[in-house]
N, C-alpha and C positions, 0 to 999 in steps of 0.2 A: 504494500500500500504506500501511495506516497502521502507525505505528510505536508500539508503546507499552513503555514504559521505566518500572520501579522502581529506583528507588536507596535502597537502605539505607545505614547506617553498619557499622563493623564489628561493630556492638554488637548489632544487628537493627533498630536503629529506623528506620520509615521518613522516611526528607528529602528525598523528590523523588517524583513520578509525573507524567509528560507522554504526551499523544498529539499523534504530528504526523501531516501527509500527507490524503491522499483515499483510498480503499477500491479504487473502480476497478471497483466492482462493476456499476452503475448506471449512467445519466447523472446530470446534476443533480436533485438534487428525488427522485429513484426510487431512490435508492443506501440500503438500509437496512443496510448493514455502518454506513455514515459517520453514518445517523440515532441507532443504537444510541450510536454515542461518542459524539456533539454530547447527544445526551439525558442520558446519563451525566454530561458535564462540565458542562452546565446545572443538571441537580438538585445536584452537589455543591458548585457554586459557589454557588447560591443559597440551599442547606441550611445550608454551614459561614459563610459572609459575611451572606447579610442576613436569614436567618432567626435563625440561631444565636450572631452577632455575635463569631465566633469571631474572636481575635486573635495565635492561635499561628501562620496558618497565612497564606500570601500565592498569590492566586490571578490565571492570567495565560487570558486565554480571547480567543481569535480564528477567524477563518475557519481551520481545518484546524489549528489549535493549542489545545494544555490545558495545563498548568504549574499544578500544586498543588506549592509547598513550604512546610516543616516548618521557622518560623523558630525554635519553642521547642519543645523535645522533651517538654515537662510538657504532653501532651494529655491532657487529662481521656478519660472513659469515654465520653462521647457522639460526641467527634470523632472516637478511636479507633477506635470503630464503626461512623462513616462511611466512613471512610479502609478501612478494610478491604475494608466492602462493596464500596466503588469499585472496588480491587483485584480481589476475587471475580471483580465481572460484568465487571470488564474482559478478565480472563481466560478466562473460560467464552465470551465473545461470540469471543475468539480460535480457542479448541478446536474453535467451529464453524465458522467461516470461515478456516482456515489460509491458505489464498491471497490472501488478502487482508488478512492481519492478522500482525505478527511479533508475539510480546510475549516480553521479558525480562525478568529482573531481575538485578542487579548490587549488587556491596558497592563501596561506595569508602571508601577507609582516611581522607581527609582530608577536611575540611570546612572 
């Protein structure tokens, strides 16, 4: 199952999003729950880092792992609307594969 996680502050700003795990749908190679995330955290890693040169933002990307965080909360409007999209479709790919997908989001009061 993959797991995917929002963390806000208590403020609402977002400081965290990661996906972990495999889907389980598929085997290797044929799993399009796991192609939708790997895709997702390809284009936004590559969008906010070497396209965008963004330096608010630190990105962790591995086999069955994603880790975007929010080191400075002053994101301008374009990253904003990255970060969001992210959220959207990472959502929506949930709604249609529940079994294979948890997604949450959560406040945490400290940082």
């Amino acid at each position: 199952m993959i797991e995917v996680l929002v963390l806000t502050d208590r403020n609402g700003h977002i400081r965290e999003i990661t996906f972990k795990g495999h889907a389980g749908m598929a085997g290797t190679g044929k799993d399009i729950v796991c192609a939708a995330y790997s895709t997702l955290a390809q284009y936004v890693a590559n969008t906010l880092v070497n396209i965008y040169r963004s330096k608010r933002v630190e990105i962790e990307l591995e086999e069955g792992f994603f880790r975007l965080y929010v080191k400075d909360l002053q994101l301008d409007a374009v990253e904003k609307t990255i970060i969001k999209g992210l959220i959207e479709a990472a959502e929506g790919i949930s709604l249609q594969y529940r079994p294979y997908v948890r997604f949450r989001k959560e406040v945490r009061v400290k940082w």
